[in-house]
C-alpha positions in Angstrom: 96.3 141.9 72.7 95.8 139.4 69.4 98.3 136.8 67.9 99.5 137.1 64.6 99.5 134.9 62.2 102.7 133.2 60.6 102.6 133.7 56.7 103.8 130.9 54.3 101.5 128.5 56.0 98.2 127.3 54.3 96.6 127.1 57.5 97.3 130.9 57.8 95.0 131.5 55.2 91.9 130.5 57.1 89.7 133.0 58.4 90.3 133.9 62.0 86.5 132.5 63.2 87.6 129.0 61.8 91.0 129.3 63.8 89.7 129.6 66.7 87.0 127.0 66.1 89.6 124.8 66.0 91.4 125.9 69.0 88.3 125.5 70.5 87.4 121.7 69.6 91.5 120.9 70.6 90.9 122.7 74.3 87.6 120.5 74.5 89.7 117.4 73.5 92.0 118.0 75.7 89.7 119.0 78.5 88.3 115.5 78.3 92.3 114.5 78.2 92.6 116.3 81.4 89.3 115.1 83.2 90.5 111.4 82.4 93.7 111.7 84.3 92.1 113.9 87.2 90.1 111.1 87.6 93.5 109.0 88.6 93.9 111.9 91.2 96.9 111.4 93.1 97.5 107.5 92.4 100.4 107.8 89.8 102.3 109.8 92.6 101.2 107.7 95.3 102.8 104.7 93.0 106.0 106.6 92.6 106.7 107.8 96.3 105.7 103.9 97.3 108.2 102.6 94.9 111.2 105.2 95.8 110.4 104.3 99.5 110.5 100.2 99.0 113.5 101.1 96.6 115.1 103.2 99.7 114.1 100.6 101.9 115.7 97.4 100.4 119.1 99.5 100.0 118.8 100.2 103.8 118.2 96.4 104.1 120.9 95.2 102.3 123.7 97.6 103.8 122.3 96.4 107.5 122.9 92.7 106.0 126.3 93.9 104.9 127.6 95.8 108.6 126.0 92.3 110.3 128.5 90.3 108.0 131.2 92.9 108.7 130.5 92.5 112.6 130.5 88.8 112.3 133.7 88.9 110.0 135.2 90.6 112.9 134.1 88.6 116.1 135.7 85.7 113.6 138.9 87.6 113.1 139.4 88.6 116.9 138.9 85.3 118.2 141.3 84.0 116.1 143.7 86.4 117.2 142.9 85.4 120.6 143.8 81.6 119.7 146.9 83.6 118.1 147.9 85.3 120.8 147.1 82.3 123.5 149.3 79.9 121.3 152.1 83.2 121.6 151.7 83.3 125.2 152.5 79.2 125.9 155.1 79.4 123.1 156.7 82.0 125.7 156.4 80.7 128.7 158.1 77.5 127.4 160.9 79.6 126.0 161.2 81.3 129.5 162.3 77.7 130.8 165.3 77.6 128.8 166.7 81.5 128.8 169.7 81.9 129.6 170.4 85.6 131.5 167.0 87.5 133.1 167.6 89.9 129.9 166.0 87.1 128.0 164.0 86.2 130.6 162.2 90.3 131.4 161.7 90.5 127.2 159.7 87.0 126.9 158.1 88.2 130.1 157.0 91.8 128.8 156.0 89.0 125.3 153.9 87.6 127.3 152.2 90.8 128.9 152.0 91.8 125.0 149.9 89.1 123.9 147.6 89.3 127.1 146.8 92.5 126.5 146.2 91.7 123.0 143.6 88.9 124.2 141.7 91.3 126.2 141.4 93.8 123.6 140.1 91.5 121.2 137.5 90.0 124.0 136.6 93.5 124.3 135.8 94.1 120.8 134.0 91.0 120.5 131.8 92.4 123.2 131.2 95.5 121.5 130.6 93.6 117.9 128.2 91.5 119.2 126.2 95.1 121.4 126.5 96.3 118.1 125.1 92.8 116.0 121.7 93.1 118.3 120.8 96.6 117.6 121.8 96.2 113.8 119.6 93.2 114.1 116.6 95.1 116.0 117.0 97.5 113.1 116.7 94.9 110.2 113.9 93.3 111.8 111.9 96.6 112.1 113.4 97.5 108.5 112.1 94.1 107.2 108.5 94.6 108.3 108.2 98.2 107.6 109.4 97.2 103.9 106.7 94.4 103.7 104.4 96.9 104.8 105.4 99.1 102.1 105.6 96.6 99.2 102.0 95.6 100.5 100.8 99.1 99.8 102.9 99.1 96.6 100.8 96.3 95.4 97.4 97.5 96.0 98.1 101.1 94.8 99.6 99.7 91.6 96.5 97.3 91.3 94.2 100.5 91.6 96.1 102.4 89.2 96.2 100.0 86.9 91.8 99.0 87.3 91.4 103.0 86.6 93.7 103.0 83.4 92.3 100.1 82.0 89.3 101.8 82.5 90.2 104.9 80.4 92.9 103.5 78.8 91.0 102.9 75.1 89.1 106.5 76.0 92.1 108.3 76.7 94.2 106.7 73.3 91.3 108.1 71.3 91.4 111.1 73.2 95.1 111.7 72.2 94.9 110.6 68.9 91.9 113.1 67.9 94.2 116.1 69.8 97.3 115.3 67.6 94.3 115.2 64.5 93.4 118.4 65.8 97.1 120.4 66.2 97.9 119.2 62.7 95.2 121.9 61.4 96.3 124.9 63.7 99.6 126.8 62.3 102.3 126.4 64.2 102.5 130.0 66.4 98.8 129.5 67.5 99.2 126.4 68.6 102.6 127.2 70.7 100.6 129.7 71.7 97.8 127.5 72.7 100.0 125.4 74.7 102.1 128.1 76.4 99.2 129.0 78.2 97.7 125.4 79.2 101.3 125.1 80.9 100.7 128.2 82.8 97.6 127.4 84.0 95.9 125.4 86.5 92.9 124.5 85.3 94.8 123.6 81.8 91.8 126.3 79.8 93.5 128.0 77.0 91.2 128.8 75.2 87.2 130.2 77.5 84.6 132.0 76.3 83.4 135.2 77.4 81.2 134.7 80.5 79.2 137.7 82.1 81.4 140.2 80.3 84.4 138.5 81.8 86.8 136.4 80.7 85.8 132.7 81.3 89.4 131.6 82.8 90.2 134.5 85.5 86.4 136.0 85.4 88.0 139.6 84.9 86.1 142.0 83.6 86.3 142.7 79.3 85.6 146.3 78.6 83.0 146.5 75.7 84.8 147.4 73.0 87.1 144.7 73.1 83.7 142.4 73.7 83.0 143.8 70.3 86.3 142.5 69.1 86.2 139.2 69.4 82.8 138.9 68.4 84.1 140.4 65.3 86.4 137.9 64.8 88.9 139.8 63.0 92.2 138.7 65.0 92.6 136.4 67.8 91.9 138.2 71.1 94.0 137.1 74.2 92.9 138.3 77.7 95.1 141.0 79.4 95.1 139.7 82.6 95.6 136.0 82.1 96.8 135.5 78.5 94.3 132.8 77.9 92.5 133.1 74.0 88.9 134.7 74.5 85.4 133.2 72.0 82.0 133.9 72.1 80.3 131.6 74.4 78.1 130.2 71.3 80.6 130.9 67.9 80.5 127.2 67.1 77.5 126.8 66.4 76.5 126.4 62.7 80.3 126.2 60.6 81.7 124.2 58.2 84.6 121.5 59.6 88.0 123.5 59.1 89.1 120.9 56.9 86.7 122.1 54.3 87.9 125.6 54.9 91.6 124.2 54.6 90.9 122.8 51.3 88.8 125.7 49.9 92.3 128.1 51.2 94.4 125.9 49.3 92.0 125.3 46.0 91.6 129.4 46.0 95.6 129.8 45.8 
């Protein structure tokens, strides 16, 4: 399998060796890209599960705070309708000294039995608000500590991440900016190409050399003749079982800089 090259495209016109040279140097660069952010290993994750779990945490924190306030609204509100319904029970009892007929008399009475009820429904509920304030409070307490915990292992995570960019942060820049250098000279099909496969591929190698007679990515075998092939380097070679571009383990050595070759493509127009 080979990948063609797009016409209308200066870059086209250099030789296939010189193409691949280049694909070559960009897969070292970004190697190098790679190795620098391995390096961070799992930290940037680390940093983002931390911050989603303090984030979690405070929301947690703040609706407990709200249901305590709602509780304590409540127990407010119920013992005010307890003073309500007190004030509603003497109000009646006064009123039953003055009635007239029992018919007056049996409805402030069954008033009366109203408003009691109502008293020890409220007391129950204030019962039941404050069961239900302790446990909310057990829960904000434990809340509370686990989210200092968590903000405490926010912070030093963070301050690690931060001590290892800083380290590779002026390496990794230049890193980036000589792989953006480096795309600019490889046409536009071979390097989608190129960066198709670093997505599909663990080890982010898109472009290996031949190993052993094997491909230097998935370490299959590469019959002979298509050995031949890329040593040939008549047309970019891909390998059949993993897709990744194949070179000779040594084809950089001793070529002129693909800008030359670039400029001598576009002076020989």
């Amino acid at each position: 399998m080979s990948i063609k090259a797009k016409k209308g495209d200066d870059r086209a016109d250099i030789p296939v060796e010189e193409k691949l040279r280049a694909l070559y140097e960009l897969q070292q660069i970004d190697s190098q890209i790679d190795r620098i952010r391995t390096v961070r290993g799992e930290l940037p994750l680390e940093v983002r599960d931390l911050e989603d779990e303090v984030a979690g945490l405070e929301t947690r924190l703040n609706n407990l705070n709200e249901e305590l306030k709602a509780l304590q609204d409540g127990i407010v509100e119920k013992k005010n309708a307890i003073k309500d319904a007190q004030a509603a029970v003497k109000k009646y009892e006064a009123q039953q000294g003055k009635v007239r007929n029992n018919r007056e008399f049996d409805a402030l009475t069954k008033e009366i039995e109203f408003q009691n009820l109502e008293e020890q429904l409220a007391n129950k509920r204030i019962k039941e608000f404050e069961a239900q304030i302790v446990a909310k409070k057990d829960l904000v307490a434990s809340s509370q500590a686990t989210l200092e915990e968590r903000a405490a292992d926010l912070k030093l995570k963070k301050e690690e991440l931060e001590d290892i960019v800083s380290e590779t942060r002026k390496e990794e820049e230049e890193l980036m900016a000589r792989s953006t250098a480096a795309e600019v000279k490889i046409e536009d099909r071979l390097l989608n190409a190129y960066k198709r496969v670093r997505q599909n591929v663990r080890n982010g190698l898109a472009v290996v050399p031949v190993q052993r007679d094997a491909c230097g990515g998935c370490f299959n075998k590469i019959p002979p003749q298509r050995q031949l092939d890329i040593r040939l380097h008549k047309k970019i070679i891909v390998c059949e079982h993993c897709g990744r571009i194949l070179v000779e383990a040594d084809f950089l050595l001793g070529h002129s800089s693909i800008e030359e070759l670039m400029k001598n493509a576009a002076a020989n127009k």
